[in-house]
C-alpha positions in Angstrom: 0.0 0.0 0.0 1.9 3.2 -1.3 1.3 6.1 1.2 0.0 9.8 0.0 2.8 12.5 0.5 2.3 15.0 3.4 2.7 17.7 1.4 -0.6 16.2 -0.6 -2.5 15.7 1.7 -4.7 19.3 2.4 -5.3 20.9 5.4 -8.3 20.5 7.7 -10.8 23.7 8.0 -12.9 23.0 11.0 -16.1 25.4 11.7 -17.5 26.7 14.0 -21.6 26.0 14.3 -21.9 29.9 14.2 -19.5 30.0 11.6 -20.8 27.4 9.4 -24.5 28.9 10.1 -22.7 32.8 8.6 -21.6 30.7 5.9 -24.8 29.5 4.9 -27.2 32.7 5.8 -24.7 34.6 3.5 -24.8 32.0 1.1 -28.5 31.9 1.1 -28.9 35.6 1.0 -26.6 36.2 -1.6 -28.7 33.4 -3.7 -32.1 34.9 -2.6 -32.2 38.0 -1.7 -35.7 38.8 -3.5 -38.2 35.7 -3.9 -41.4 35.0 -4.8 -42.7 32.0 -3.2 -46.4 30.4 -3.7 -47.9 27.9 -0.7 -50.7 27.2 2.0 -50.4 28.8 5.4 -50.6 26.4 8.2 -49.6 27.6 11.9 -50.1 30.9 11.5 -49.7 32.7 14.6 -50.2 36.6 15.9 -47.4 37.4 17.9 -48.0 40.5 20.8 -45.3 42.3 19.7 -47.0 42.6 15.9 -44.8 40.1 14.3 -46.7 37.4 12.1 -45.0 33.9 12.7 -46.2 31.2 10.0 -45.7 28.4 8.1 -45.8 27.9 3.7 -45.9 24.3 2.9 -47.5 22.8 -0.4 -47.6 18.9 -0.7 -44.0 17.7 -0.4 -42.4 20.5 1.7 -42.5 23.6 3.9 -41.1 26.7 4.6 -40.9 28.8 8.2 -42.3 32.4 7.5 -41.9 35.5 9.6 -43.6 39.0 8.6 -42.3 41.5 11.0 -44.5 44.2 12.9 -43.3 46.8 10.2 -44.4 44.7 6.7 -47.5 43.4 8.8 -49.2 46.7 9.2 -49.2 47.6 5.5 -51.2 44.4 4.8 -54.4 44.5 3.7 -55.5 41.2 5.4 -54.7 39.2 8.2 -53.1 35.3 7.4 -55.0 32.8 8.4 -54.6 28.8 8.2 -55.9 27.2 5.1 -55.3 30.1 2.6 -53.3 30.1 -0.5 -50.6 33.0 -0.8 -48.1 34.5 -2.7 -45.2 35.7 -0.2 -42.6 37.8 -1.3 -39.5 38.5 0.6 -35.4 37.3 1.5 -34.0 33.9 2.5 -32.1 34.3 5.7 -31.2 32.0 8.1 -32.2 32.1 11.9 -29.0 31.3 13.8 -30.2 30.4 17.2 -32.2 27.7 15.9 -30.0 27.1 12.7 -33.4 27.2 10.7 -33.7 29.0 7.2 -37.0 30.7 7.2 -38.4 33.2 4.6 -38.8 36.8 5.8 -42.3 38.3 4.5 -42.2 41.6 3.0 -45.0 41.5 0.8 -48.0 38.8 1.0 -51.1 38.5 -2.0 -53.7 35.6 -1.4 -53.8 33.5 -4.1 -56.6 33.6 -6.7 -58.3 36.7 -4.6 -57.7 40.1 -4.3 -56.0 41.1 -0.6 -58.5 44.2 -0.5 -61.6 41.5 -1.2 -60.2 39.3 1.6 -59.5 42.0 3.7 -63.1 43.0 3.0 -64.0 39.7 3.8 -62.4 38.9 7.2 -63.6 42.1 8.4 -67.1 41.5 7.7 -67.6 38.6 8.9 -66.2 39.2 12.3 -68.0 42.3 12.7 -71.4 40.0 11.9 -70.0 38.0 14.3 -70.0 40.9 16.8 -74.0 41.6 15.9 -72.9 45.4 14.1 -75.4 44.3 11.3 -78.4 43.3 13.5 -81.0 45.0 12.8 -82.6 45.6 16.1 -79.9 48.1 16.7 -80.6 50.0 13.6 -82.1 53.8 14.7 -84.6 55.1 12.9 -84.4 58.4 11.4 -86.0 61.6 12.8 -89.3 62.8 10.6 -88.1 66.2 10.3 -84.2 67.1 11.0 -83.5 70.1 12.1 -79.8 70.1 11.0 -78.0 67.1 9.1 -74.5 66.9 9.5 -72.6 65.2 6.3 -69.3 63.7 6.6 -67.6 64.2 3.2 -64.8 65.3 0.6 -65.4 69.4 0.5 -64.2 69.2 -3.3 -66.2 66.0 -4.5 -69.3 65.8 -6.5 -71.4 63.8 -3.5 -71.7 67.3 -1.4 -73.4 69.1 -4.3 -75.7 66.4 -5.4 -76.8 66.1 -1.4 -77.1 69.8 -1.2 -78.9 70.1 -4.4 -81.3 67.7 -3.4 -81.9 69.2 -0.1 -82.8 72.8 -1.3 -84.9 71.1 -3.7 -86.9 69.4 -1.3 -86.6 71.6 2.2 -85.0 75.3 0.9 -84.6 76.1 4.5 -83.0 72.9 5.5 -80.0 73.5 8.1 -76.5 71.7 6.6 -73.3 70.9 8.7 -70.2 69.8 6.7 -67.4 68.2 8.2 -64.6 68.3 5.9 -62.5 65.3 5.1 -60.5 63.2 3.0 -62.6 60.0 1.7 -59.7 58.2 -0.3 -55.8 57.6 0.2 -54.2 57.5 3.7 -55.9 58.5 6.5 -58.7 59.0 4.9 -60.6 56.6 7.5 -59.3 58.4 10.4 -60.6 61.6 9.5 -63.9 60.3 8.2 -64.4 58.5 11.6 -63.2 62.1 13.3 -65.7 63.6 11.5 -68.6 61.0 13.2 -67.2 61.4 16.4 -67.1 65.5 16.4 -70.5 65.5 15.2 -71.9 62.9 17.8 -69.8 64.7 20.9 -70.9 68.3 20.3 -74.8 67.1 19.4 -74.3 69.6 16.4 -76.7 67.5 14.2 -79.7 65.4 13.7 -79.0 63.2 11.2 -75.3 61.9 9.7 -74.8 61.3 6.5 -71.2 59.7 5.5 -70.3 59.2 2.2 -68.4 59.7 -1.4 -69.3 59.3 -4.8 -68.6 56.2 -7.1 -65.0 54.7 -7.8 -63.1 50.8 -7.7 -62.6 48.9 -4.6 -59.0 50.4 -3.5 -60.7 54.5 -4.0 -63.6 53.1 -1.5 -61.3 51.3 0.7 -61.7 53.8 3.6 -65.4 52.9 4.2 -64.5 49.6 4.5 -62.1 50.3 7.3 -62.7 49.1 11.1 -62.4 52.2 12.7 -65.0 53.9 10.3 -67.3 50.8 11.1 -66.5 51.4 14.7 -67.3 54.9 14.6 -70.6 54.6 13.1 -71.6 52.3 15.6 -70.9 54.2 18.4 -73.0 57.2 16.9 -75.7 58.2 18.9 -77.0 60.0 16.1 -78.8 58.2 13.1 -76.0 57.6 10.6 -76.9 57.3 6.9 -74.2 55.4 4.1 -73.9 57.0 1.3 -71.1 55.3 -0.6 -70.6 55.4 -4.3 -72.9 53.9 -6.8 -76.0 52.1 -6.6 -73.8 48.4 -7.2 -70.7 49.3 -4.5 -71.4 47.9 -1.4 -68.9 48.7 1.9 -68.6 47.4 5.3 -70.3 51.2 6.4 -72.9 50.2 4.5 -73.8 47.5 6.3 -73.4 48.9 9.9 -75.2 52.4 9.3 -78.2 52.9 10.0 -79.8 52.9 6.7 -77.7 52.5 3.5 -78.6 55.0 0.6 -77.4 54.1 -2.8 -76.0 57.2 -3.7 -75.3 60.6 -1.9 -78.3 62.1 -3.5 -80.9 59.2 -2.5 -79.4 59.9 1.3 -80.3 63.3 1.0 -84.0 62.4 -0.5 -84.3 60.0 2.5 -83.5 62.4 5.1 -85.9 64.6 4.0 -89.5 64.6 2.9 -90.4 67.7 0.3 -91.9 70.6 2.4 -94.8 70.2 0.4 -95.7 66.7 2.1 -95.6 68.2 5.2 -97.6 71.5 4.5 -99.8 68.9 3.1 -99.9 66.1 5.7 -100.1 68.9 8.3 -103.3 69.9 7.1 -105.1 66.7 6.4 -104.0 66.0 10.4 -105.3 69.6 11.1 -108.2 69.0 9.3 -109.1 65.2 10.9 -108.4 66.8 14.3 -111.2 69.8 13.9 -113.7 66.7 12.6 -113.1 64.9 15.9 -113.4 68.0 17.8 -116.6 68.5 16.1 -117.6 65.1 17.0 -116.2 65.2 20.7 -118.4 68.4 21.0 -121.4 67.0 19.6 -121.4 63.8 21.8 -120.9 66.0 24.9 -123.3 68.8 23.9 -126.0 65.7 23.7 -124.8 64.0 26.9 -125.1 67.7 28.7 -128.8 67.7 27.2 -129.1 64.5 28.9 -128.3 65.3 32.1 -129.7 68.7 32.2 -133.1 66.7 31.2 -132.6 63.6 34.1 -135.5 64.4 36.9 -133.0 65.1 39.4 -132.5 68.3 38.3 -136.0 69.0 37.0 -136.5 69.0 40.6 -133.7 70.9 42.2 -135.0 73.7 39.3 -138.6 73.6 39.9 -137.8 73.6 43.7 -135.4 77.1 43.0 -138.4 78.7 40.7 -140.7 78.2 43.5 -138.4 80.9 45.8 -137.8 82.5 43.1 -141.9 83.2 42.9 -141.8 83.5 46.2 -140.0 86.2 46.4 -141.5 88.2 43.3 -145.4 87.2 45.7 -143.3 89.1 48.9 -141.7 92.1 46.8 -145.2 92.8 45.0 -147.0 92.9 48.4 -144.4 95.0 49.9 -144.9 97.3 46.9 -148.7 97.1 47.9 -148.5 98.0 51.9 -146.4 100.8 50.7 -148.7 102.2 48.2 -151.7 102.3 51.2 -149.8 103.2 53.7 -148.9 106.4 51.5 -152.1 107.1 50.5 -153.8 106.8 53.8 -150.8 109.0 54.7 -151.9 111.8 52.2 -155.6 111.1 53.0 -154.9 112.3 57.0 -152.2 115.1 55.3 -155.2 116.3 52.8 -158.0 116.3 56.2 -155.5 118.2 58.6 -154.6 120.5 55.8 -158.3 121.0 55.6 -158.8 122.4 59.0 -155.5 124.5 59.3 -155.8 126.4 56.6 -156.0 129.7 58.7 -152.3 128.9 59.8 -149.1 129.9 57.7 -149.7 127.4 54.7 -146.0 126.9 54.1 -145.2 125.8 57.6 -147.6 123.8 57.6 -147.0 121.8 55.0 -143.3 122.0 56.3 -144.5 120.3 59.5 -146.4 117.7 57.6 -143.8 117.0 55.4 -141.6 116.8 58.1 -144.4 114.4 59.6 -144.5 112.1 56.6 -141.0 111.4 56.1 -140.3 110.1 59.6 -143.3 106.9 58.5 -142.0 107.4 54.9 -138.0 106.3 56.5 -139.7 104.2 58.9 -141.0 101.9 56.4 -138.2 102.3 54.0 -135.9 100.4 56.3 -139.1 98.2 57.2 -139.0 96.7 54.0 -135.5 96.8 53.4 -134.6 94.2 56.7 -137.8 92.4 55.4 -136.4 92.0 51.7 -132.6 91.3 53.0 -134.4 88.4 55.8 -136.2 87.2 52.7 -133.0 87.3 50.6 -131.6 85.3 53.5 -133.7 82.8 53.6 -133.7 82.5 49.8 -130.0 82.1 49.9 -130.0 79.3 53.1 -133.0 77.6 50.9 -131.0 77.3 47.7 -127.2 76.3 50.1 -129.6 73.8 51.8 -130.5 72.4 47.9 -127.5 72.6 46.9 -125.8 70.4 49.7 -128.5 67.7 49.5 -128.6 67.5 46.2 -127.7 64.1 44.7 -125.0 65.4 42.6 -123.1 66.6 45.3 -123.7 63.7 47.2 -122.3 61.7 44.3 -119.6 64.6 43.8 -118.5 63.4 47.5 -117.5 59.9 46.4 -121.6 58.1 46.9 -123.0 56.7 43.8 -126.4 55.4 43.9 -127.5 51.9 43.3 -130.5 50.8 41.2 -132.1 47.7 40.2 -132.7 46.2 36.6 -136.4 47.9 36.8 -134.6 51.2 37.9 -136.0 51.0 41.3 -133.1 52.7 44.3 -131.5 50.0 46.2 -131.4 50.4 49.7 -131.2 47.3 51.2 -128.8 44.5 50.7 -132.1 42.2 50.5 -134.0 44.0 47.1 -130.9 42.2 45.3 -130.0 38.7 44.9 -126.6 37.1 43.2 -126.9 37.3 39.5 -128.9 40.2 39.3 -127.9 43.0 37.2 -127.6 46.4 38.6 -126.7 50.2 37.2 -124.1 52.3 39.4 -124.7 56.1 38.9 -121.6 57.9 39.7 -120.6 61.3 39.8 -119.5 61.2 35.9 -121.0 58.3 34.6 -122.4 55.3 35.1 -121.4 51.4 35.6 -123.0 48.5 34.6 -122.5 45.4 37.4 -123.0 41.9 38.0 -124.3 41.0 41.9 -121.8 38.2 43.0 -122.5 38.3 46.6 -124.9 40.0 48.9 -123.7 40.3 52.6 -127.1 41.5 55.4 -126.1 44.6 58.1 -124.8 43.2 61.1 
């Protein structure tokens, strides 16, 4: 066996682990720095701190993935198992484990459009929330008194609203809130806009919106924290969102969805016409039941004013009353003989006086008839103001025992079915029917048990 020279034989590189893992990442690097790579995700996981740890396999092999917190947040959806991707990014190598693994910088799904999954994802978790039920939808007021729009100030949707609006209510109060509706941070401003509006109660009704465009110049109505904002509006949010055919996640969680900015503005807002016009059908419905409700009560004060209990409590006063008319005309009587005896015994003295000074003496008689003449003046006036009295302690007596105020005093009065007064727990027996007068009204009853006076 010939033997190898020394000087042949070469010399022996030993590495490192970390060394022979620097060889390799930089080998791998310098091979794929920029790499498109097509596969299923499977053990995807969300990491606190942002970072997006995953796995890309297909049928024969896989590949650890990594998208770090800085790549993740420009994505437009969130990686979930099961899904076919395209990932593009570097080959590195992860020393501490001695792993090669694929660092994410860009990830597409495969066979659908990130923004449609994105789209996707997000609605179906906010359905899974309840934002789309509709028993937390608020209906919009009849007749706003300001509505508050959330839109661009240079697009076409704020003239075709305010068009519309003039149109239908000229003196309709507006409220614009400017702010961008496409490109970044466009959703933040829009949802700024709800929440301004909502925490200074400057409006009515919202309306949020844009005019028509593709699915990337709509995106930021399909943002969470527009949908988020919406929901939390106290005030009745209207969607207003491109054309008739776009649909966005606002759309679903407003209130009411309009298909274009210029239906929003026709739904917020009847034509003033209507209104004159509804007001005065109501106004005129209203003076036919007044009508009516005067009518009815007109007839039921008939009714009462004809029942016998006050025929009698009338007929009772008019008797007084003639009374008193009997006393005054006799009072007027006695007076007129009284004077005219009084002038009869003036006339027979004069007679036999007249030799005396005529004027004093019918000084001295005049003097003589007024002392009688004041006499009986205040005569009858105590008897008129007794009589007046009496009248007055007559008609207070009435009053208090009449049945009305009786029945005014919480009493009804209790009759059988032949109308007879029951007094007496006996007239009745259980079954019977019986009528309840009350103060107002009466009450139709059914006797379910009679109980004697103890």
């Amino acid at each position: 066996m010939s033997q190898i020279p020394l000087q042949l034989i070469p010399e022996r590189k030993v590495y490192s682990v970390t060394e022979l893992s620097r060889e390799i990442k930089g080998m791998l690097e310098g091979k794929f720095p920029d790499v498109w790579v097509a596969g299923e995700v499977s053990n995807f996981r969300a990491a606190g701190s942002g970072h997006y740890y995953f796995t890309l396999k297909d049928a024969n092999a896989q590949l650890r993935a990594i998208c770090f917190r800085n790549q993740a947040r420009y994505l437009k959806f969130k990686p979930q198992d099961g899904i076919s991707v395209i990932a593009r990014g570097r080959l590195g190598v992860y020393e501490a484990r001695g792993e090669y693994q694929l660092y994410v910088e860009l990830l597409e799904p495969a066979g659908l459009g990130a923004l449609q999954l994105a789209f996707e994802q997000l609605k179906a978790r906010l359905a899974a929330e309840g934002l789309f039920d509709p028993a937390r939808k608020k209906p919009l007021p009849l007749l706003p008194r300001t509505v508050g729009i959330v839109t661009s100030p240079a697009g076409a949707a704020i003239g075709d609203i305010l068009r519309v609006l003039r149109r239908r209510f000229p003196n309709m109060n507006a409220l614009l809130y400017p702010a961008k509706v496409q490109g970044e941070g466009a959703a933040q401003e829009i949802a700024a806009g709800i929440e301004y509006l909502n925490r200074h109660a400057l409006v009515d009704v919202l309306i949020v919106g844009r005019g028509g465009g593709s699915l990337e110049d709509l995106w930021a109505f399909n943002e969470e924290v527009v949908a988020r904002a919406i929901t939390a509006s106290r005030i009745p949010t209207i969607s207003a969102v491109g054309h008739e055919t776009d649909f966005t996640i606002a759309d679903f969680v407003a209130d009411l969805r309009a298909p274009t900015p210029s239906a929003a503005a026709e739904l917020v807002v009847h034509r003033k016409q209507d209104f004159v016009s509804e007001l005065s059908e109501r106004a005129r419905r209203m003076s036919q039941v007044l009508r009516l409700k005067l009518s009815e009560s007109r007839g039921r004060l008939t009714e009462l004013a004809m029942h016998r209990v006050f025929q009698t409590l009338a007929t009772r006063i008019a008797e007084r009353a003639q009374r008193v008319d009997d006393a005054a005309v006799e009072m007027n009587r006695m007076i007129r003989e009284k004077l005219g005896e009084s002038r009869h015994r003036w006339l027979e003295t004069s007679a036999g006086v007249v030799r005396y000074d005529f004027g004093r003496l019918i000084s001295l008689k005049g003097a003589a008839l007024a002392e009688p003449d004041t006499k009986l003046s205040t005569q009858f006036a105590v008897y008129l103001n007794d009589r007046k009295a009496r009248l007055s302690q007559v008609a207070a007596i009435l009053s208090e025992r009449s049945p009305l105020t009786i029945l005014n005093r919480g009493y009804s009065i209790t009759r059988n079915a032949q109308g007879h007064i029951v007094r007496d727990a006996a007239q009745v027996a259980v079954g019977d029917e019986i009528a309840v007068q009350l103060h107002r009204g009466r009450l139709a009853a059914e006797v379910k048990k009679t109980e004697a006076e103890k």
